[in-house]
C-alpha positions in Angstrom: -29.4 17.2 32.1 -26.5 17.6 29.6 -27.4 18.1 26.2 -25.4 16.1 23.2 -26.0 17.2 19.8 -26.5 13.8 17.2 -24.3 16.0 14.8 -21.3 15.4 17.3 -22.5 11.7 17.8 -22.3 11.2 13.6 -19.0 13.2 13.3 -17.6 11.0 16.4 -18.7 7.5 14.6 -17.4 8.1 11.6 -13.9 9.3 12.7 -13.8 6.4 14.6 -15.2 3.6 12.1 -12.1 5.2 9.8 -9.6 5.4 12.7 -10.3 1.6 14.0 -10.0 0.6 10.4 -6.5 2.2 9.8 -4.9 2.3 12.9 -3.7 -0.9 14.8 -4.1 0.1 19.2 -1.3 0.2 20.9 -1.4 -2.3 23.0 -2.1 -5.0 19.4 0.9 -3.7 18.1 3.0 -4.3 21.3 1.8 -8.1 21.4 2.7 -8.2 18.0 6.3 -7.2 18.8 6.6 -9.6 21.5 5.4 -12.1 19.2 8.5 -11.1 17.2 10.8 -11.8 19.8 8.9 -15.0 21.3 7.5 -16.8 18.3 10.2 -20.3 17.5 9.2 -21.0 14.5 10.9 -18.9 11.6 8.0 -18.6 9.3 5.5 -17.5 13.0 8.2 -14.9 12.9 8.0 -13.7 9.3 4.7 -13.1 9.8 4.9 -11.2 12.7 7.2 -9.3 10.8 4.7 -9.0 8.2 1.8 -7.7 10.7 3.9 -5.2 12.2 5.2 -3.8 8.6 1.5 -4.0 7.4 0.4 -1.9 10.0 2.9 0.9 9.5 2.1 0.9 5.8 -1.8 1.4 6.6 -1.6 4.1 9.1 1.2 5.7 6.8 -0.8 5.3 3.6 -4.3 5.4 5.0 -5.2 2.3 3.9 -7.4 -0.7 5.7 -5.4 -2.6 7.8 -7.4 -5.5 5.8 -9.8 -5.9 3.1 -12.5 -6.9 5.2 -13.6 -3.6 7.6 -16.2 -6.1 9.0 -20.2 -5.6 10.3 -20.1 -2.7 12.2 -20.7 -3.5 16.3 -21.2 -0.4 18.4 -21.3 -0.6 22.4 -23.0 2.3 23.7 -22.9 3.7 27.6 -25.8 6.4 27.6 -25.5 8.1 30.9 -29.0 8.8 32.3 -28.1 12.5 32.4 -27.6 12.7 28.8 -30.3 14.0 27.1 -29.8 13.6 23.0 -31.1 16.6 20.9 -30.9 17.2 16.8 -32.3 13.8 16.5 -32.4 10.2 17.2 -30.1 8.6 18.7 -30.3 4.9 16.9 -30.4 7.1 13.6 -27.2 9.3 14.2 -24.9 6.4 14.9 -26.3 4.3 11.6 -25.5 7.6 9.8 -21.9 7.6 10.9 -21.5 4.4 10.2 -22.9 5.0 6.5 -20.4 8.7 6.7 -17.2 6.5 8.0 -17.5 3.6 4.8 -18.0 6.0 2.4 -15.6 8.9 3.2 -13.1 6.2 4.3 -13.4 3.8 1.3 -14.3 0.9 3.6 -15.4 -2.1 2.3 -19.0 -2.6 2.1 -19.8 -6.1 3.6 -23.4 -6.3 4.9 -26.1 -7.4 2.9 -29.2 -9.4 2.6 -29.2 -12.6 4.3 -31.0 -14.3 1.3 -30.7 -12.9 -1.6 -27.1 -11.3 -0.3 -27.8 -8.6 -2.1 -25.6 -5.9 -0.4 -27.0 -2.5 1.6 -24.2 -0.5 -0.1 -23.1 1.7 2.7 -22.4 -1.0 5.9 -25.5 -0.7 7.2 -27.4 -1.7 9.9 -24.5 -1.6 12.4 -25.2 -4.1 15.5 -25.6 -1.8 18.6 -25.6 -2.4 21.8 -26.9 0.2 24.4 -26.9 0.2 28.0 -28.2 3.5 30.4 -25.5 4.3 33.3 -25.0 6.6 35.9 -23.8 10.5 35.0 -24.0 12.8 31.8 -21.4 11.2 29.7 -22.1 8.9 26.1 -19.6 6.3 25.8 -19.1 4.6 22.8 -17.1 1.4 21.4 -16.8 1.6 17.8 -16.0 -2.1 16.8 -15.5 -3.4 13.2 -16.2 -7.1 13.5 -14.4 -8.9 10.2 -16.8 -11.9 8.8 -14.1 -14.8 9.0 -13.3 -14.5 13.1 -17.3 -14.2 13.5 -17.9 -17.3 11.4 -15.5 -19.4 13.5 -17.1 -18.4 17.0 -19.8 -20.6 18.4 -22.2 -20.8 21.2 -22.6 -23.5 24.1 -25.3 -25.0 26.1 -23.1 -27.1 28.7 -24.6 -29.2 31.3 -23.7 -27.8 34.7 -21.8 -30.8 35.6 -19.1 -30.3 32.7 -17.9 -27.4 35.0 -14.8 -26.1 34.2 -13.4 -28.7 32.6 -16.5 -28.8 29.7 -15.7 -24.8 29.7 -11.6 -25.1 29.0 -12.7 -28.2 26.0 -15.4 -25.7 24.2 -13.0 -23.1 24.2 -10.2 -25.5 23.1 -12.3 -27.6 20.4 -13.5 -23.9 19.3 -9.8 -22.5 18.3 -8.6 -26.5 16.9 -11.9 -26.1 14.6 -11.2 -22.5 13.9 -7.6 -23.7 12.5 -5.9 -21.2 10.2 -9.4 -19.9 8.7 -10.0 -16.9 10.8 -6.2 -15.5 10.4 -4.6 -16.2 13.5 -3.0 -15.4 16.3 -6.0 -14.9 17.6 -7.6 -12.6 20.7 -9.9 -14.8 22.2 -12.8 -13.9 23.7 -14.9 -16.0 26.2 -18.4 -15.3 27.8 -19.6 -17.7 30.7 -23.1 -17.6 32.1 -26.1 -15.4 31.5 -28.4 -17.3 29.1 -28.4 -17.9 25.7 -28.2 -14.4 24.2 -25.9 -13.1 27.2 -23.1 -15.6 27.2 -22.7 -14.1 23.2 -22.3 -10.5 24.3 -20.2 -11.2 27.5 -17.8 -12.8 24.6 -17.8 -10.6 22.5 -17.5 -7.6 24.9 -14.8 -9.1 26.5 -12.6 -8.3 23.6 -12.8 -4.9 24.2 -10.0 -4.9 27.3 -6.9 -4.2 26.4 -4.3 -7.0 25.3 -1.5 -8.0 27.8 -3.8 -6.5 30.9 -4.8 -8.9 33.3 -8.6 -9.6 34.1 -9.4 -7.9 36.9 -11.2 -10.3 38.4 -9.0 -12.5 41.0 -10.6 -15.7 39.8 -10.5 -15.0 36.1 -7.1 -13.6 35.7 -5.4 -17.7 36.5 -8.3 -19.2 34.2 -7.4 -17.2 31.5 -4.2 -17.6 31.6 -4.7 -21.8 32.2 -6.7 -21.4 28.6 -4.0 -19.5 26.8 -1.7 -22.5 27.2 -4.3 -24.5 26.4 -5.3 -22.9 23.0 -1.3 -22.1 22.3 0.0 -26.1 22.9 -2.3 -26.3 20.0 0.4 -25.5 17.7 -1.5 -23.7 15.3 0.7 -21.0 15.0 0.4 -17.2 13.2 -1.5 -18.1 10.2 -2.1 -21.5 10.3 1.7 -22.3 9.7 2.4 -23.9 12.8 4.4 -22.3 15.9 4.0 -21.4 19.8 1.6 -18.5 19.6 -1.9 -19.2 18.1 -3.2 -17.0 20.4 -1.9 -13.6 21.9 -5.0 -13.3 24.0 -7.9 -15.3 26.3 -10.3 -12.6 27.9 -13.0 -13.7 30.0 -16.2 -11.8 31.5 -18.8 -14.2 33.9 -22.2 -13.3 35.3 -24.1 -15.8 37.1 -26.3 -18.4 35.3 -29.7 -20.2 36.0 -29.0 -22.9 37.9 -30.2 -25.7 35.1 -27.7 -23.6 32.3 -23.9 -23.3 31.8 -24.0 -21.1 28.6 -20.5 -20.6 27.6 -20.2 -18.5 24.2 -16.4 -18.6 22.3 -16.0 -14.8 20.1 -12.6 -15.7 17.7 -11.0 -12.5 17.3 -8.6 -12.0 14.2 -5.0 -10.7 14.9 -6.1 -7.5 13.2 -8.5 -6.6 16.2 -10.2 -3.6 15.8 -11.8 -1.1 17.9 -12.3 2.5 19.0 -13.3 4.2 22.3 -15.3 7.5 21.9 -16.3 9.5 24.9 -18.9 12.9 24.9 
């Protein structure tokens, strides 16, 4: 057994809940810059422009990259070898969530669902755990912003609809999500599971990294086939019309009961925002 201290898993959260928030990945800022070069329309351009200069200024300044720094989302890989001492384990990354908002002056956003009366330190986070082989902790440190979230939805197709119903949910999802979740957009798609599943594939999906191709043989061409699809829209970086609504479509599949085709739709914003720790 390998022993990991919670002190190291609070110190790690909170770096990265401040990190994710001020510093676009690599691979974001490269589709922005082909953006640049690709968008046609001169306004898609400008705002390109604007993305790349805004992200220079926050990791310069140490500032958000935007206002909202979102519900926190953690993905964690326990390895079964791992044995967590100093604590628990639930406990120690909700404390560096609460460490990473308030040391990093990150927006507060989560409240009460009623009386919205807010928690004042981003707490709960949403976490997501999952035991693997080996003596390693893996964790994906995901601000989620409230306007992409509000646009994603959830669907119970027949199994007939096929592909075809698949490629129209994911189409009628971006043409209703229009200009209000600030696009271009990383879309994220989960198909199959149930229910609950389809939502998680989606929303995990979004953790690959943009411009990589899915590295399952029968994905990769699907994804690609919805791209299109979601940029002939015409959408266009923030709403103002232009080739690229979308930089991104990134699927994950599991099989599906045989009666179900759940197919969940996660809109991503263009400032997609995420951070892999690893103990």
């Amino acid at each position: 057994m390998r022993d990991i201290h919670v002190q190291d898993i609070i110190a790690a959260v909170k770096q990265a809940a401040i990190t994710a928030n001020y510093v676009i990945g690599p691979d974001l800022l490269a589709a922005f810059r082909r953006g640049l070069a690709e968008e046609e329309s001169p306004t898609g351009r400008e705002i390109f422009r604007q993305l790349i200069e805004n992200a220079q200024v926050a990791d310069r300044e140490c500032v958000p990259l935007c206002q909202d720094c979102g519900l926190m989302v953690i993905f964690a890989e326990v390895g079964q070898e791992v044995r967590i001492v100093g604590g628990e384990f639930q406990a120690a990354l909700q404390e560096g969530v609460r460490q990473g908002y308030q040391e990093g002056y990150l927006r507060k956003s989560v409240c009460h669902p009623l009386t919205r009366k807010n928690t004042g330190d981003n707490t709960p986070a949403v976490i997501h755990t999952e035991i693997v082989p080996g003596d390693r902790l893996k964790l994906w440190v995901v601000p989620k912003g409230g306007g992409s979230e509000n646009m994603s939805r959830l669907f119970m197709l027949k199994p007939a609809q096929g592909w075809e119903g698949i490629k129209e949910a994911v189409v009628a999802t971006v043409r209703e999500a229009g200009p209000n979740a600030c696009p271009p957009y990383i879309v994220g798609v989960g198909i199959g599971g149930n229910f609950e599943r389809a939502a998680l594939l989606a929303k995990k999906s979004l953790l690959r990294e943009l411009g990589s191709p899915n590295p399952d043989p029968e994905l990769a061409p699907l994804e690609e086939e919805l791209l299109a699809a979601v940029n002939d829209l015409g959408i266009g970086p923030q709403g103002l019309g232009g080739r690229l609504t979308a930089l991104g479509v990134h699927i994950l599949m599991q099989p599906c009961h045989i009666a179900s085709l759940p197919v969940a739709v996660n809109i991503q914003c263009h400032s997609s925002r995420h951070r892999e720790v690893e103990l």
